[in-house]
C-alpha positions as CSV (number, residue, x, y, z in Angstrom):
1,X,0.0,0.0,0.0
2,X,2.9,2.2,0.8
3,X,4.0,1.7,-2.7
4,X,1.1,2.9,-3.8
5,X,0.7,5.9,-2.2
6,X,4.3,7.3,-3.4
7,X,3.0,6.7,-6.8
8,X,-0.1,9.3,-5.9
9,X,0.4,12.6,-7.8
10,X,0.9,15.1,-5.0
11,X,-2.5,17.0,-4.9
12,X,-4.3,13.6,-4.9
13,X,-6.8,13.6,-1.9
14,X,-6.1,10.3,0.4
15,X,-5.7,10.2,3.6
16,X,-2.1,9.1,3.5
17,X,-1.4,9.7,7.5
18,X,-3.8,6.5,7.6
19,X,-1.5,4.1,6.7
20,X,1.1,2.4,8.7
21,X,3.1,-1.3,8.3
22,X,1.9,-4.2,9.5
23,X,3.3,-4.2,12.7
24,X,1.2,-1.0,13.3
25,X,4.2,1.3,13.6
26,X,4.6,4.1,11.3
27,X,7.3,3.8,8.2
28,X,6.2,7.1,6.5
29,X,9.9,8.7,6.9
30,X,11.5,6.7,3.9
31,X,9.2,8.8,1.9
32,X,10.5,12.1,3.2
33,X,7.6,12.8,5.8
34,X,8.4,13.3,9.2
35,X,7.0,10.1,11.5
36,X,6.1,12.8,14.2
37,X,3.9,14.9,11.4
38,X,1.7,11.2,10.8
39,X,1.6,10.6,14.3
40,X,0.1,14.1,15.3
41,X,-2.3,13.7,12.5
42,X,-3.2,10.1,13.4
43,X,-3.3,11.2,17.2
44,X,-5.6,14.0,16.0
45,X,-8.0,11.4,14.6
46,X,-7.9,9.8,18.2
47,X,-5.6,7.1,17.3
48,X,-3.9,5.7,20.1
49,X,-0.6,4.8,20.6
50,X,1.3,2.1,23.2
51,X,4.4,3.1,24.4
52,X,6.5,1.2,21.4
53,X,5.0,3.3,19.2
54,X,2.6,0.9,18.0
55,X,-1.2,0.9,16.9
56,X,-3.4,-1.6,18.1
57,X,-5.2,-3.4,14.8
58,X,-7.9,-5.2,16.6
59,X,-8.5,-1.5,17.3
60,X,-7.9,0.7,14.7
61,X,-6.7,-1.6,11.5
62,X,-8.7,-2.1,8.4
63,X,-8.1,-5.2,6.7
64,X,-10.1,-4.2,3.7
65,X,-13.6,-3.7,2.9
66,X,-16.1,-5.6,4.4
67,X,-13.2,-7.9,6.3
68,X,-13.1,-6.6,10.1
69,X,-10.3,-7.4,12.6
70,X,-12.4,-9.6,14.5
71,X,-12.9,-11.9,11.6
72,X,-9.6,-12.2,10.8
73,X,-8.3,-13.3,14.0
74,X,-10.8,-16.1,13.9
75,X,-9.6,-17.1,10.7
76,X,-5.7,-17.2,11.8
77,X,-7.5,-19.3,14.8
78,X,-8.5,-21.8,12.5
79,X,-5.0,-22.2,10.6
């Protein structure tokens, strides 16, 4: 997803701030945006951080649409 948001032209209108790896830290900075600029936004959008840094995905993650965290964990149960 990353990739794909570096290939955005810059006045595209996504909510880039919104995405982070997938161990729910932030990874923004290889892109040449500050980490601390996408966590104030994030923060601002009442995004809550642990003290690693981290986001909580059972939380705040989005798996895609119509997927939800909870359904996902009972699938990785399952495995």
């Amino acid at each position: 997803m990353g990739w794909a948001l570096h290939a955005l032209p810059e006045d595209a209108d996504v909510p880039w701030q919104r995405i982070i790896n997938v161990h729910g830290e932030i990874s923004i900075g290889k892109v040449g945006i500050p980490p601390e600029l996408q966590r104030a936004l994030l923060e601002r959008e009442g995004v809550k951080f642990d003290l690693d840094g981290r986001v909580d995905f059972a939380r705040w993650g989005w798996l895609g649409p119509g997927i939800s965290a909870e359904a996902a964990t009972e699938v990785d149960q399952c495995d």
